[in-house]
TIPA-930649 format. One line per 4 residues: number of its first residue (from 1); for each residue x, y, z of N, C-alpha, C, CB. Coordinates in steps of 0.02 Angstrom, whole numbers. Glycine has a CB too. Layout:
NUM	X,Y,Z,X,Y,Z,X,Y,Z,X,Y,Z; ...
***
This chain:
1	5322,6546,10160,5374,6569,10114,5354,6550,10043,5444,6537,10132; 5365,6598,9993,5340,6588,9938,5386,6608,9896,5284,6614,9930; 5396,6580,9839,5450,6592,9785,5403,6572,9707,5530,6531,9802; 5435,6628,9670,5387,6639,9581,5458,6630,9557,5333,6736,9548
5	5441,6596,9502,5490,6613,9458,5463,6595,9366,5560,6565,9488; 5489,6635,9349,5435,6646,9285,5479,6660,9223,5378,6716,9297; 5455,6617,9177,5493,6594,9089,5459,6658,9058,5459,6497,9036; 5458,6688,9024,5419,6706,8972,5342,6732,9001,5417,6643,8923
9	5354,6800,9030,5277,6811,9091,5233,6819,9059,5266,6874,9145; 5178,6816,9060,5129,6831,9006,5088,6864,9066,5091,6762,8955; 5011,6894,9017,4959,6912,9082,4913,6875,9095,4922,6970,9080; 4893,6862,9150,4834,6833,9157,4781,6806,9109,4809,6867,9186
13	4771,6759,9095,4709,6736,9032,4656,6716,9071,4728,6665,8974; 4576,6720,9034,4540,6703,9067,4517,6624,9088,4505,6737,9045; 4565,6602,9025,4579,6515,9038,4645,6498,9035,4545,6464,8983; 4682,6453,9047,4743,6432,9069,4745,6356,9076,4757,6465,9132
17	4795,6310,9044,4790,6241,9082,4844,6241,9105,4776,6178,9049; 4835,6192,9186,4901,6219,9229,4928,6165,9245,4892,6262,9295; 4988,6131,9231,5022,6079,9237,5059,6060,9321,5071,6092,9180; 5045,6010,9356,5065,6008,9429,5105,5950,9410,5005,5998,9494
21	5189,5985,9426,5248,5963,9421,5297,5940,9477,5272,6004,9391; 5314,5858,9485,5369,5862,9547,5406,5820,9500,5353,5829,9634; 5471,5818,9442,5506,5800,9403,5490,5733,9400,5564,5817,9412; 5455,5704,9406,5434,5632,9404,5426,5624,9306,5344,5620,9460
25	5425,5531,9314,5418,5539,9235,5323,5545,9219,5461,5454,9189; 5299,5522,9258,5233,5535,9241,5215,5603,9259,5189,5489,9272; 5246,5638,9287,5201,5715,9316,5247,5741,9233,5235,5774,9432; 5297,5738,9212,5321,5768,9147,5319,5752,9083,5370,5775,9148
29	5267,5683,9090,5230,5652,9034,5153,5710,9023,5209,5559,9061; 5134,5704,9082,5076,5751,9088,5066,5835,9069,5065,5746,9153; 5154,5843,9077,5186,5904,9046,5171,5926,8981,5250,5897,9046; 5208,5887,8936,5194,5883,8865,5127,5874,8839,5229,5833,8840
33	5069,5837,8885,5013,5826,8865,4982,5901,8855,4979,5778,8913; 5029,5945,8936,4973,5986,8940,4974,6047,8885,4970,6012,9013; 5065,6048,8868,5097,6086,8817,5059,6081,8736,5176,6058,8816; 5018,6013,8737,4978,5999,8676,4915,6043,8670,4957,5927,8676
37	4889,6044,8727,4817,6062,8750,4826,6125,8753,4786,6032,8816; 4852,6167,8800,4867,6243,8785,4897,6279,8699,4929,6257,8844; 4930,6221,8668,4946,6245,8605,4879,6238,8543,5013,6201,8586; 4852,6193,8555,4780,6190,8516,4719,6229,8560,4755,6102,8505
41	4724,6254,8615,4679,6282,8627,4699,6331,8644,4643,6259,8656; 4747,6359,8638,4760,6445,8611,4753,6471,8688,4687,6488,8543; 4783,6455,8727,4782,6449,8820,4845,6456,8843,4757,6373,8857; 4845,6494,8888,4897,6513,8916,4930,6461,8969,4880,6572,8942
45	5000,6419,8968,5025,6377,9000,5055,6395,9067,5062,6353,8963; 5036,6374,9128,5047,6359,9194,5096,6306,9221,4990,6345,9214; 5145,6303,9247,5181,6231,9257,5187,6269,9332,5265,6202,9201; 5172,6237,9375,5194,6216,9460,5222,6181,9487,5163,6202,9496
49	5253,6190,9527,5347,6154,9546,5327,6169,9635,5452,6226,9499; 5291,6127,9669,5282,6161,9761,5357,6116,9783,5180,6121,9826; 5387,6150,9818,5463,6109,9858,5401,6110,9927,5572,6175,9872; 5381,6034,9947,5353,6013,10002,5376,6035,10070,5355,5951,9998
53	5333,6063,10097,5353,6089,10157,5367,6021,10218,5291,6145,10178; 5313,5986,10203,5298,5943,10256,5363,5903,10245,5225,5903,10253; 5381,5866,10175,5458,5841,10166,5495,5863,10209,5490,5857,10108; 5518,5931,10201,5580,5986,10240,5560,5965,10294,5584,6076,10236
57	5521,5992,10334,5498,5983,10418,5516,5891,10428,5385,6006,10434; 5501,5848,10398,5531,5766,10426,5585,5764,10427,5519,5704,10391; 5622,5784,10378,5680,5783,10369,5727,5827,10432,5684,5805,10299; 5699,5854,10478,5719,5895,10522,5714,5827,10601,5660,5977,10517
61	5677,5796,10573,5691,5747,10634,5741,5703,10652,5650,5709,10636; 5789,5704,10713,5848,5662,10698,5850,5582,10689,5889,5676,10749; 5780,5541,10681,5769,5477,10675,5743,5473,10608,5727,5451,10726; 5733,5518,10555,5720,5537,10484,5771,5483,10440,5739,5627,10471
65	5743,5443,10389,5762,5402,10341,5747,5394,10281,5756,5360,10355; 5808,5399,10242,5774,5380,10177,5773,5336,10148,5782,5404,10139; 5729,5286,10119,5719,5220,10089,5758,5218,10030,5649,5204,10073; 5793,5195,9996,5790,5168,9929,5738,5138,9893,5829,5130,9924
69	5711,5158,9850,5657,5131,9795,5689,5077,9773,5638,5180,9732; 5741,5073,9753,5767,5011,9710,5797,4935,9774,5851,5053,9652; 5849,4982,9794,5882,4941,9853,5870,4930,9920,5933,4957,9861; 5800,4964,9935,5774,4960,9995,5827,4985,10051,5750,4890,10005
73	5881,5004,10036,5925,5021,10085,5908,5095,10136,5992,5026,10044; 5928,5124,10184,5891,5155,10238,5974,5188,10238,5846,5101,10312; 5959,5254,10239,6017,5310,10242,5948,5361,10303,6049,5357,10130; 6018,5406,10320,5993,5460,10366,5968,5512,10323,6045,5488,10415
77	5919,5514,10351,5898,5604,10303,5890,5655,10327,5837,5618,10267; 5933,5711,10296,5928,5780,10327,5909,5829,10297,5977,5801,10347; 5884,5889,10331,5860,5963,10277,5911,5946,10226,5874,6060,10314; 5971,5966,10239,6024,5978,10187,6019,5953,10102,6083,5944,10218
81	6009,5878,10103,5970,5807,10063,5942,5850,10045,5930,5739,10093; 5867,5861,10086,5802,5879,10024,5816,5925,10009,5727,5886,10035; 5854,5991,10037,5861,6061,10013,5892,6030,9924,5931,6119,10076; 5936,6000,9932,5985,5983,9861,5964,5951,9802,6039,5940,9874
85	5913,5897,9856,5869,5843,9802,5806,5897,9775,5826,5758,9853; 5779,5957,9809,5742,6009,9776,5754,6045,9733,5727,6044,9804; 5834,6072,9741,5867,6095,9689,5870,6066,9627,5919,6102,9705; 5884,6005,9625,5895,5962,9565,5822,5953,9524,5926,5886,9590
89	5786,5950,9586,5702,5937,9536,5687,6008,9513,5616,5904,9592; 5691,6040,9557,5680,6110,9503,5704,6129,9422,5714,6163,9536; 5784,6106,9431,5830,6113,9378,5793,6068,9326,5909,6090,9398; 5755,5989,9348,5748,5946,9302,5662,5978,9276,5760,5860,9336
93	5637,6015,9293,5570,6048,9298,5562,6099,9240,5561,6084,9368; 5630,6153,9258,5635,6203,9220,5656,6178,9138,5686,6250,9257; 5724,6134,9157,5720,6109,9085,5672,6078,9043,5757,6073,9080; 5643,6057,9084,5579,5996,9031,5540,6053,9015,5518,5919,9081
97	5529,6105,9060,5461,6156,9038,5503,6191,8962,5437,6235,9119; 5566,6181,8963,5579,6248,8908,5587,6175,8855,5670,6323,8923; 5617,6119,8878,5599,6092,8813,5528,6070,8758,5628,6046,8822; 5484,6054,8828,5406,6030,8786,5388,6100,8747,5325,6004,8852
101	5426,6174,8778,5366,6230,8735,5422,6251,8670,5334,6322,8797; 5467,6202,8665,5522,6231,8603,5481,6244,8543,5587,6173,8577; 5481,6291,8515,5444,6296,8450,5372,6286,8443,5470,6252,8408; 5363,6320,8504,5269,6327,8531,5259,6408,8526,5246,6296,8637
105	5192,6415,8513,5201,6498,8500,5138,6501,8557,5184,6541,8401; 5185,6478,8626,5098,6469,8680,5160,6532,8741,5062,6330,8734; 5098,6563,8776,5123,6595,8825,5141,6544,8882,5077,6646,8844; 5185,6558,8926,5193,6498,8974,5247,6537,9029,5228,6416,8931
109	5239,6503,9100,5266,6519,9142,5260,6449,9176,5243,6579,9169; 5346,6441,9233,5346,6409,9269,5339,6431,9346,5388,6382,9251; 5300,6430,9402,5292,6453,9462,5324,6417,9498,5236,6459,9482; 5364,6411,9539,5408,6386,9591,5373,6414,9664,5492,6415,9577
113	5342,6368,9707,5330,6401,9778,5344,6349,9831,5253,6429,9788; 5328,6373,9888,5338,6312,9954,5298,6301,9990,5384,6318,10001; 5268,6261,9987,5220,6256,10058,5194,6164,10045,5130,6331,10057; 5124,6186,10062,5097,6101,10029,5073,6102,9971,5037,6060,10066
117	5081,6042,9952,5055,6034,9881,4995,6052,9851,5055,5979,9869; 4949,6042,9893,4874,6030,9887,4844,6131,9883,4841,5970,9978; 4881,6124,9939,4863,6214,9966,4889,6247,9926,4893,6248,10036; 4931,6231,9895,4973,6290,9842,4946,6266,9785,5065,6291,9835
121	4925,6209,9759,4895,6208,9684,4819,6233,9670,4896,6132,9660; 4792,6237,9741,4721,6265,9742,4715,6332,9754,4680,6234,9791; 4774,6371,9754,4769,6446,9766,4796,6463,9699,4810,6479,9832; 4816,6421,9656,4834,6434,9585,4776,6441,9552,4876,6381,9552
125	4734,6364,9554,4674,6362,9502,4611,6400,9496,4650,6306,9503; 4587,6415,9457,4529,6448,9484,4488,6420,9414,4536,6542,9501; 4405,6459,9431,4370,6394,9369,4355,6391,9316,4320,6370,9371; 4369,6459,9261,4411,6425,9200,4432,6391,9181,4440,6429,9185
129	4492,6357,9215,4568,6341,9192,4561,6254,9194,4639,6378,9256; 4609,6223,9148,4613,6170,9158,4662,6116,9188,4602,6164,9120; 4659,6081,9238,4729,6062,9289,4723,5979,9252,4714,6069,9406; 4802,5989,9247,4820,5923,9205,4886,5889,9273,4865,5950,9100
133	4853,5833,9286,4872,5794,9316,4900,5727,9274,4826,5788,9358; 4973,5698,9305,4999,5635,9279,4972,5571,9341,5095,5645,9271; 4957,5503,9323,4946,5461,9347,5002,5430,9382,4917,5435,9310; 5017,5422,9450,5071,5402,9464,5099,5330,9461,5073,5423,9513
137	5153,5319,9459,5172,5240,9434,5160,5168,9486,5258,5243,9419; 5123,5131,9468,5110,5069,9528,5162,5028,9521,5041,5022,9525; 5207,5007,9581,5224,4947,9570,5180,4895,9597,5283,4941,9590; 5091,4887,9591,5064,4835,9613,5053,4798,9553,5009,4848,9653
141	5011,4734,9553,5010,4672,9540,4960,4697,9478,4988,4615,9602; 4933,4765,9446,4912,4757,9399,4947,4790,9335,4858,4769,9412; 5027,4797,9379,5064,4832,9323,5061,4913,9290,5048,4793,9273; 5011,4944,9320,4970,5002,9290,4996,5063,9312,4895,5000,9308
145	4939,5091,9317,4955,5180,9364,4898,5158,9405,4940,5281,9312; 4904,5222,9452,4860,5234,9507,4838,5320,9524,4899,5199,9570; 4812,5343,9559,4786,5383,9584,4840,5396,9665,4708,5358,9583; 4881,5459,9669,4900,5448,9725,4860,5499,9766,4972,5450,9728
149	4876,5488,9812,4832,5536,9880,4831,5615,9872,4873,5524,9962; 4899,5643,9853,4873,5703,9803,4864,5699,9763,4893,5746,9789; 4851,5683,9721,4840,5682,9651,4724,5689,9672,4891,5580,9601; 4726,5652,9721,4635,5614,9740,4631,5702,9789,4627,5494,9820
153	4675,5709,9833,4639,5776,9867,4646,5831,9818,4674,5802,9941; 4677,5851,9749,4680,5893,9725,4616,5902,9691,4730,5893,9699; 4607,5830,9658,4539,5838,9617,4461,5844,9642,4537,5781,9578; 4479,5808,9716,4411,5808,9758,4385,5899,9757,4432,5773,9853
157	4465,5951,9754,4445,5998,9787,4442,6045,9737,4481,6012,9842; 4463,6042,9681,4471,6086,9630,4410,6127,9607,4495,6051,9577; 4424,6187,9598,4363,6237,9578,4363,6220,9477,4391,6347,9609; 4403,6169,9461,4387,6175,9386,4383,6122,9364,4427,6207,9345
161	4410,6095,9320,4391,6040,9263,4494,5998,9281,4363,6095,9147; 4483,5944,9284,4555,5908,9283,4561,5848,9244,4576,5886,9352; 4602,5848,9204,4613,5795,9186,4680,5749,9203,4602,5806,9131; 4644,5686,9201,4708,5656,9235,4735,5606,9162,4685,5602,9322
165	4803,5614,9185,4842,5579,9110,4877,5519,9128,4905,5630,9072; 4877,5473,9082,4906,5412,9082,4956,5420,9040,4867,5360,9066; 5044,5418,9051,5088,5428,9001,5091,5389,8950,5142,5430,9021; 5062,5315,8942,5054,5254,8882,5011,5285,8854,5031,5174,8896
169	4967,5369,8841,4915,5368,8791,4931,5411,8752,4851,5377,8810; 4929,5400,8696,4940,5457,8667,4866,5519,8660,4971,5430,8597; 4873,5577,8641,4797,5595,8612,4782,5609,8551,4769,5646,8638; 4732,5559,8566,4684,5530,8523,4603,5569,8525,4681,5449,8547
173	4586,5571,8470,4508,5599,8430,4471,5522,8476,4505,5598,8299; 4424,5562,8503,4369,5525,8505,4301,5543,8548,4394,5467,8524; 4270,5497,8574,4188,5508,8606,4219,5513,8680,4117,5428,8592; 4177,5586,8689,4184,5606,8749,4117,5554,8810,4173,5698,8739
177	4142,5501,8842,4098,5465,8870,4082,5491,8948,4124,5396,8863; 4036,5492,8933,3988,5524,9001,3945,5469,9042,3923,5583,8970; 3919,5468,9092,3870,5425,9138,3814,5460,9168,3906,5394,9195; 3819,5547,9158,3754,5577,9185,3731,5619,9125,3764,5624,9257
181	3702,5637,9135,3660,5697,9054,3676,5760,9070,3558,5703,9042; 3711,5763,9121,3765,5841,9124,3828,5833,9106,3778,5874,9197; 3842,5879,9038,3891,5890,9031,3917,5968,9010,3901,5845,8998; 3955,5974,9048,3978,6061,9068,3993,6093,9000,4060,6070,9122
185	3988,6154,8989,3994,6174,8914,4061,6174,8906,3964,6244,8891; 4075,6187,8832,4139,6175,8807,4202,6096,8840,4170,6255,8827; 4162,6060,8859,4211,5998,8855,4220,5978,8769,4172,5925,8904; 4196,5995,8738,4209,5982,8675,4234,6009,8631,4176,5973,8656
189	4261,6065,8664,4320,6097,8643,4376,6071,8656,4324,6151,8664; 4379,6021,8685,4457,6008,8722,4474,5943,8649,4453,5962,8838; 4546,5954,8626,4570,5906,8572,4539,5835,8569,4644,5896,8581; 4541,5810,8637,4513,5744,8638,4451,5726,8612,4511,5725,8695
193	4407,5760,8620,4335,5730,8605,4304,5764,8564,4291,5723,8658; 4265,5725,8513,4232,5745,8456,4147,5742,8448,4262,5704,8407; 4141,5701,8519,4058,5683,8532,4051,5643,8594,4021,5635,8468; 3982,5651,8594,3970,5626,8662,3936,5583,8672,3951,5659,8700
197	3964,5528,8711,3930,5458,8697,3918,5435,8787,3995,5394,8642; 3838,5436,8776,3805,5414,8830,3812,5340,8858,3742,5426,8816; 3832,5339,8924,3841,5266,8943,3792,5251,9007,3923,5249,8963; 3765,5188,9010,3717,5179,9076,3751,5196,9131,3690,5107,9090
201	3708,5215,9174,3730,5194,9248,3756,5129,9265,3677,5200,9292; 3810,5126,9289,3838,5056,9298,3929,5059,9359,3855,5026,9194; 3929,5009,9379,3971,4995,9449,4050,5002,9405,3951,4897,9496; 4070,4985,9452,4165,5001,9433,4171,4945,9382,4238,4986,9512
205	4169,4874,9405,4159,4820,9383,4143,4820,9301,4111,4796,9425; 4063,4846,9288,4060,4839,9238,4069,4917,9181,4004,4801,9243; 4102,4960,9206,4133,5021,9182,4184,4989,9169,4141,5083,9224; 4245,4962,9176,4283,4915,9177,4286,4899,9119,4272,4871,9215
209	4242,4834,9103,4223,4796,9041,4185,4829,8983,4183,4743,9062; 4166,4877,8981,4124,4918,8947,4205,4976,8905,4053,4964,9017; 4266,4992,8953,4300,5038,8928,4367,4988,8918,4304,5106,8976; 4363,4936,8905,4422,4901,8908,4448,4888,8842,4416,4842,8945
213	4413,4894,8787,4453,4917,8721,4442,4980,8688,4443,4871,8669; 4444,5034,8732,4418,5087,8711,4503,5135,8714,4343,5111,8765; 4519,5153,8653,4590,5188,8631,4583,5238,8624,4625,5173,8577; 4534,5282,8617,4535,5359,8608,4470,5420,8651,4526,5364,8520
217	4469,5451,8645,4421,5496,8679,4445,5489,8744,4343,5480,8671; 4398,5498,8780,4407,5530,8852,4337,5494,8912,4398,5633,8838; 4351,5487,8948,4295,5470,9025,4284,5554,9076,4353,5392,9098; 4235,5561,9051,4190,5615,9114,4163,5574,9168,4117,5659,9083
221	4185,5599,9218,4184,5583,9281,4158,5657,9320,4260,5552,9302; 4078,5673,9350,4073,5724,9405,4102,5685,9477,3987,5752,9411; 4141,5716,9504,4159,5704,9590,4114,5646,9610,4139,5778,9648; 4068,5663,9633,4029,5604,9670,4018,5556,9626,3964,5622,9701
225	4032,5548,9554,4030,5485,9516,4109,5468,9545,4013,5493,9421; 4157,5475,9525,4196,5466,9522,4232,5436,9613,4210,5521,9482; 4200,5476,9657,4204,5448,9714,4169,5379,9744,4188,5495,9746; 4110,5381,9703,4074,5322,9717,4108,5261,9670,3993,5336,9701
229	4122,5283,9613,4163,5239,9567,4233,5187,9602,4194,5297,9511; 4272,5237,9643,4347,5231,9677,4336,5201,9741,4389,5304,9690; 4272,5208,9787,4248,5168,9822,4227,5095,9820,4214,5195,9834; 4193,5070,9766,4187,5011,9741,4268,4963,9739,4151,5028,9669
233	4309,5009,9698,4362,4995,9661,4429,5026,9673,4344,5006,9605; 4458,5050,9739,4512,5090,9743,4562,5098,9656,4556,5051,9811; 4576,5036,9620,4622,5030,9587,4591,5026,9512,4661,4978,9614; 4521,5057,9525,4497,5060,9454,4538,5105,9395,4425,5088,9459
237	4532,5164,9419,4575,5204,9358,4645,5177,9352,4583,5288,9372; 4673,5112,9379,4734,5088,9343,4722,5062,9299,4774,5052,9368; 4651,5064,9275,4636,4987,9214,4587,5032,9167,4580,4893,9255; 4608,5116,9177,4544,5142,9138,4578,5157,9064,4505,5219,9177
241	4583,5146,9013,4630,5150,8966,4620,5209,8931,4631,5095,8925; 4575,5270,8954,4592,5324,8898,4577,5384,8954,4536,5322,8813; 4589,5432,8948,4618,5492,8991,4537,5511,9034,4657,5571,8931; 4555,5532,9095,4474,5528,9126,4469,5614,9135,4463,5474,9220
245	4413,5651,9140,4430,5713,9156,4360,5716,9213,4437,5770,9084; 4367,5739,9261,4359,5749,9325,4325,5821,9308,4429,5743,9373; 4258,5843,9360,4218,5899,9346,4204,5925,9408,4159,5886,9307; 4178,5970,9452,4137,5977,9489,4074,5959,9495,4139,6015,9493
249	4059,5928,9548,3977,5905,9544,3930,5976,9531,3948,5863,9627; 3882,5963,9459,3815,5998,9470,3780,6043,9523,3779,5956,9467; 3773,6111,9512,3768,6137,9582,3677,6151,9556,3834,6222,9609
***
């Protein structure tokens, strides 16, 4: 089952940055980031809203519960719940999309569909376009963000360029930092980076210490860096302090 629903339709562009939205404050921090980036780069805006299939289907089980985040308390959960709690994120989706593009002269549409997350954001992207991801919020012991499990299968699989956003950053001008001597054309078109600054080969550990007062520009990451990176370090990109953008490996 599939559902469009669309602000202001525009046509197809041959580039696009496409914002992956579940009303969260970091997926609508990442919003506005992306509302920046499509407005300086003259790109047509994408926002995606998937109502989780797999959610609906648990929620169909009669031993189905829902946790409290705050109060840890345990209520019954039913379709009915998520049908309503979907409604509301949509509503909180649509508004944020019409407020970040107020007085933007950018084409933009919001897509509303259902299925899984992963499957429906990868039949969106294609490899042009740029997918702007928010960092989701940790409550672990380093205070930070993290990488959640979609957020890691979207980028593993993506046919384009992603960047992932930290809502504490603002953007900032600076050196586009790399670790291999490939770098894909036009990353330097993107607002963030103004040059490109070569860094050794080196472990999570000391990537770490090397980017730990670093306030502006951006981290290039190809896949298999970035996988080998997260292997060392599951909780590295909670401590990476300036926006990382994610590539396809070199073919």
């Amino acid at each position: 089952m599939a559902m469009t629903s669309e602000i202001e339709p525009a046509q197809r562009s041959a580039r696009r940055v496409l914002a992956l939205l579940d009303a969260s404050r970091h997926s609508l921090a990442a919003l506005r980031a992306a509302v920046e980036l499509a407005t300086l780069r003259q790109e047509e805006l994408v926002a995606l809203f998937v109502e989780d299939m797999d959610l609906l289907h648990s929620a169909g089980f009669p031993f189905a519960l829902e946790v409290g985040g705050h109060s840890g308390l345990t209520r019954p959960l039913s379709p009915e719940q998520v049908e309503s709690s979907l409604g509301r994120q949509r509503e909180r989706v649509t508004h944020a999309l019409a407020e970040a593009v107020k007085g933007r002269q950018i084409h933009h549409s919001l897509r509303v569909s259902r299925g899984r997350i992963v499957t429906e954001a990868l039949s969106l992207a294609a490899p042009g376009d740029l997918v702007v991801l928010g960092k989701a919020s940790s409550a672990g012991h380093y205070g930070g963000v993290r990488l959640g499990s979609t957020c890691r299968a979207l980028i593993l699989q993506a046919p384009c360029m992603v960047l992932i956003w930290d809502e504490r950053r603002p953007l900032n001008h600076g050196p586009l930092r790399v670790l291999s001597d490939h770098v894909p054309e036009g990353l330097l078109g993107l607002p963030l980076c103004d040059r490109v600054e070569q860094l050794p080969a080196q472990n999570a550990a000391s990537l770490e210490r090397t980017l730990a007062d670093a306030r502006s520009g951006a981290l290039l990451l190809h896949r298999a860096e970035l996988d080998r990176l997260c292997g060392q370090d599951p909780d590295l990109l909670a401590r990476i302090p300036v926006p990382i953008i994610v590539v396809p490996d070199p073919s």
